[in-house]
C-alpha positions, 0 to 999 in steps of 0.5 A, a space after each residue: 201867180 198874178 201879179 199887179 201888172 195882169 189886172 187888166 188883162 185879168 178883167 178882159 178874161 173875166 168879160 169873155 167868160 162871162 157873156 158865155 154864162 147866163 148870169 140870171 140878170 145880174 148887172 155886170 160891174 166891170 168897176 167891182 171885178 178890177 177892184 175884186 182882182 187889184 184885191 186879191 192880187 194883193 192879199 197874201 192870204 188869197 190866190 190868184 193863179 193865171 195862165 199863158 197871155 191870161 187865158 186862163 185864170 183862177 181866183 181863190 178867196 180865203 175868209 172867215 167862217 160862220 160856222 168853225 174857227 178856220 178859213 174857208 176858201 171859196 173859188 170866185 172864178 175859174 175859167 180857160 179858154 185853152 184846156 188848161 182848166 184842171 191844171 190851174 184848179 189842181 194848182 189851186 187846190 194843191 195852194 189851199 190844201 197846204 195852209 193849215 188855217 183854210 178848213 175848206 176849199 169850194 165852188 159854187 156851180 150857180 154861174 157854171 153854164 149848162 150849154 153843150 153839157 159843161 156843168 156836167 163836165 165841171 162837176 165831173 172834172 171837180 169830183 175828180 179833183 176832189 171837191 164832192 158835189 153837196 148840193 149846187 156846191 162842189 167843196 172838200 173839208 
């Protein structure tokens, strides 16, 4: 689990991972990812999961649904630069399967990059795991 500590490190993998994703334009806050990360590092009722010299990292999110009474938890990000991937999403979806109070678990393909196929290979890889694909989100109830 992350720790305060790993904040830095934390945003410099999210940098890396996102000059390799088309973002549509979207300006880059490097102010509103360090604040995103200190936020849920310190929320007890979200995750975030790092790996190695932070080379690899998951952040859940858990909030309030629109629609039924229980938590959703969203994946914000989820990147690794050395194949450790599946490792750090089956931890996290291990973690969100075991509160009783998150009804659903999900991850939006929007920011996945499609370059060499790797959308293809994540939505295979989520499925597996057993986030089924329900339009540009891969999600479990």
């Amino acid at each position: 689990r992350a720790a305060p500590a790993d904040v830095d490190a934390l945003v410099d993998l999210v940098l890396r991972a996102l000059t390799k994703m088309d973002t549509g334009g979207v300006r880059i806050s490097v102010d509103r990812i360090e604040a995103t990360a200190k936020r849920l590092i310190s929320d007890p009722s979200s995750l975030v999961l790092v790996s190695g010299e932070i080379d690899g990292a998951i952040a859940v999110q858990v909030s309030d649904a629109m629609f039924f009474e229980r938590k959703v938890a969203g994946i914000v990000f989820w990147h690794a630069e050395r194949g450790n991937g599946h490792v750090l999403l089956r931890q996290a979806l291990r973690w969100s399967k075991r509160r009783p109070a998150i009804k659903a678990v999900g991850l939006s393909m929007d920011f996945v990059s499609t370059d060499f196929g790797e959308g293809a290979r994540v939505g295979k890889l989520l499925e597996l795991t057993g986030l089924k694909r329900r339009g540009s989100v891969h999600a479990e109830y």
